[in-house]
N, C-alpha and C positions, 0 to 999 in steps of 0.2 A: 673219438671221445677222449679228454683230457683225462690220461693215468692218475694223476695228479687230485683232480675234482674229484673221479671217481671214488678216492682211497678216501676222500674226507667225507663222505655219506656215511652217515650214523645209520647202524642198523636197530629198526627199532627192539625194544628187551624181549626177550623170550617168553613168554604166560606158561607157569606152571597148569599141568594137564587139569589138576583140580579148580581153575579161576570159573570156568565156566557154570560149573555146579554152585560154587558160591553164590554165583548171580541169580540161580534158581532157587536158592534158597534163601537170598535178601528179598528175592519179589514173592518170594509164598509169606515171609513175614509181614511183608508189608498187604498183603491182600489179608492175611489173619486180623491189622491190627485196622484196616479198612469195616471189614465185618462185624469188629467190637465197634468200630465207631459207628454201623450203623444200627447195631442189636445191644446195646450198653443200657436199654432201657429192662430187657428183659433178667437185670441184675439179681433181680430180689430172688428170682425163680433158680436161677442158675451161676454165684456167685465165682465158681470156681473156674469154670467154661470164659468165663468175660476175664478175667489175669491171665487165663491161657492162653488166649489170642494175643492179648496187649493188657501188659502192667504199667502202664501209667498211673499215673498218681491219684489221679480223681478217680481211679476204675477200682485199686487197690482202697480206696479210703470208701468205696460205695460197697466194698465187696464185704468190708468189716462190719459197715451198716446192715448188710444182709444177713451176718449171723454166719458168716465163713469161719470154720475152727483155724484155731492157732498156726496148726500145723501144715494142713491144707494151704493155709495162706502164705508161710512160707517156702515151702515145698515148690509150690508150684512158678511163686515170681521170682526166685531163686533161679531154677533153670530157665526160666523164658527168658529171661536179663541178661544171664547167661549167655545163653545160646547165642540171642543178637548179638551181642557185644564180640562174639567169638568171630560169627559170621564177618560184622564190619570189619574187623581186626586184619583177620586174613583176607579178605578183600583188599583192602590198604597195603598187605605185603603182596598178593599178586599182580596190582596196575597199578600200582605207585602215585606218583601223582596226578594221574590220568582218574582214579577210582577219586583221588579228593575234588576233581573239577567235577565231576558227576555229583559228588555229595553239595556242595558249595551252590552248583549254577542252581539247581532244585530249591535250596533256603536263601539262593538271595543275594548272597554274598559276595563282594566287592574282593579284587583279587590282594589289593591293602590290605584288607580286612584278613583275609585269609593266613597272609603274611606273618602280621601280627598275630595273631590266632595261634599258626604253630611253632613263632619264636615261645610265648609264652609258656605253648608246652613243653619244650624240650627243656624250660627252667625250673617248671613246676609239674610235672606229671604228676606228681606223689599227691599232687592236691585236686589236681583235676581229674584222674581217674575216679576216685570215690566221689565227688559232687558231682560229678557230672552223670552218674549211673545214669544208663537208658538214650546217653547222646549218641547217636549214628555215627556221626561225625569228631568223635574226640575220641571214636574206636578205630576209625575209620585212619585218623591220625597216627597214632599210637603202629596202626600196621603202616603205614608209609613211611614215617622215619625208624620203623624195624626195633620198636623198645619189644623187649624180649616177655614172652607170655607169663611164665614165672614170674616176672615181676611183676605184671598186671594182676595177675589173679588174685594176690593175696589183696593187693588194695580193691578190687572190685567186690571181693565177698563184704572188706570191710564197709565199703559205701552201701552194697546192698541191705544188710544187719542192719547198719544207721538208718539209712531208710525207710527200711519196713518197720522196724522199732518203732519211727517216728510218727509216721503215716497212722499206724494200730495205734500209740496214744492218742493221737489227735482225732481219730475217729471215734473211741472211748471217751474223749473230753467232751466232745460234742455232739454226742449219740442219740441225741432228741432230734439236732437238727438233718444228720445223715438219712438217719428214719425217714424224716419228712420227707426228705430226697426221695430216698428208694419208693416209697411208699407213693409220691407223687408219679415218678415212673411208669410203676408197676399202673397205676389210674390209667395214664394216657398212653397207655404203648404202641398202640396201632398210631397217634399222629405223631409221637416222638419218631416212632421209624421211619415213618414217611419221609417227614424232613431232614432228619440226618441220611436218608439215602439222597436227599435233594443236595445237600450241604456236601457229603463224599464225591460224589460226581465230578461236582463245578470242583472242590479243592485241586482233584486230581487233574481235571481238562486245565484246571488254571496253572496246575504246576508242570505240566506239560509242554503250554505254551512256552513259558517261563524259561523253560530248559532248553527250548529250541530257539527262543530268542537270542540266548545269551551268548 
């Protein structure tokens, strides 16, 4: 064998002991935020249960519709925002660019596209930390090119505050029409489930396929 060739194999990076636990703990998030998508009807009853799985925005703005207190509400999507965003975070620092082709082939995403994606972070973190609360993927970032946690955190509480701020006036604005939401839910929860368990399936076998095409 050539000494020579030998010496120029790149050995792949070392995984910190904790990477694997990470990944156990992005796929329990992700089955949490699977379960709110298939029980998001049963809001009215259990407003705080549905943010805990998954805070997204329409979940949070139905949770206020529900009669969820102030505190509860942000108590609770505080940490869950949290959490992920930590989760992705270090993810991103223990497989590097490996953890962003995992996140990217899943949404879609064109390796340009990708490109331009993390030039733009490294110019603008400051801005896309806080708008982007709750992206996988712009946490996912953030641990790959190794921007430091202390720095995210202060901008991540502040995206979250904006947010949930936001989200509580807007469901206060329009408190007639949320109602009607929840209210409609709570009527058809037995076929609402049904279908979003039909709807979880196929997303997940679709994004599946998706990932092993790519």
């Amino acid at each position: 064998m050539d000494t020579a060739a030998a010496e120029e194999v790149i050995e792949p990076p070392e995984r910190p002991w904790y990477g694997p636990l990470l990944l156990v703990a992005f796929v329990a998030l992700v089955v949490c935020t699977n379960i709110a998508n298939i029980g998001f009807a049963t809001v009215k009853a259990h407003p705080e249960r549905l943010i805990m799985l998954s805070s997204r925005n329409r979940y949070l703005i139905l949770a206020v519709g529900s009669g969820i207190s102030p505190f509860a509400y942000a108590a609770i999507a505080t940490i869950r925002l949290t959490v992920a965003a930590a989760v992705c975070h270090f993810i991103g620092r223990a497989y590097g660019d490996q953890a962003l082709r995992w996140f990217t082939r899943f949404l879609g995403m064109t390796s340009e596209s990708v490109d331009r994606f993390e030039q733009q972070y490294r110019t603008a973190e400051w801005v896309l930390i806080p708008i982007f609360v709750g992206s996988n993927i712009v946490f996912v970032l953030s641990g790959t090119v190794k921007t430091r946690w202390r720095r995210i955190l202060p901008l991540l509480l502040i995206g979250i505050a904006g947010r949930l701020a936001l989200l509580w006036w807007l469901a206060k604005q329009f408190q007639s029409q949320v109602e009607s939401v929840t209210g409609f839910l709570q009527r058809w929860q037995v076929p609402i489930i049904i279908v979003s368990i039909v709807l979880v399936v196929a997303s997940n076998l679709f994004n599946i396929r998706r990932g092993r095409g790519a």
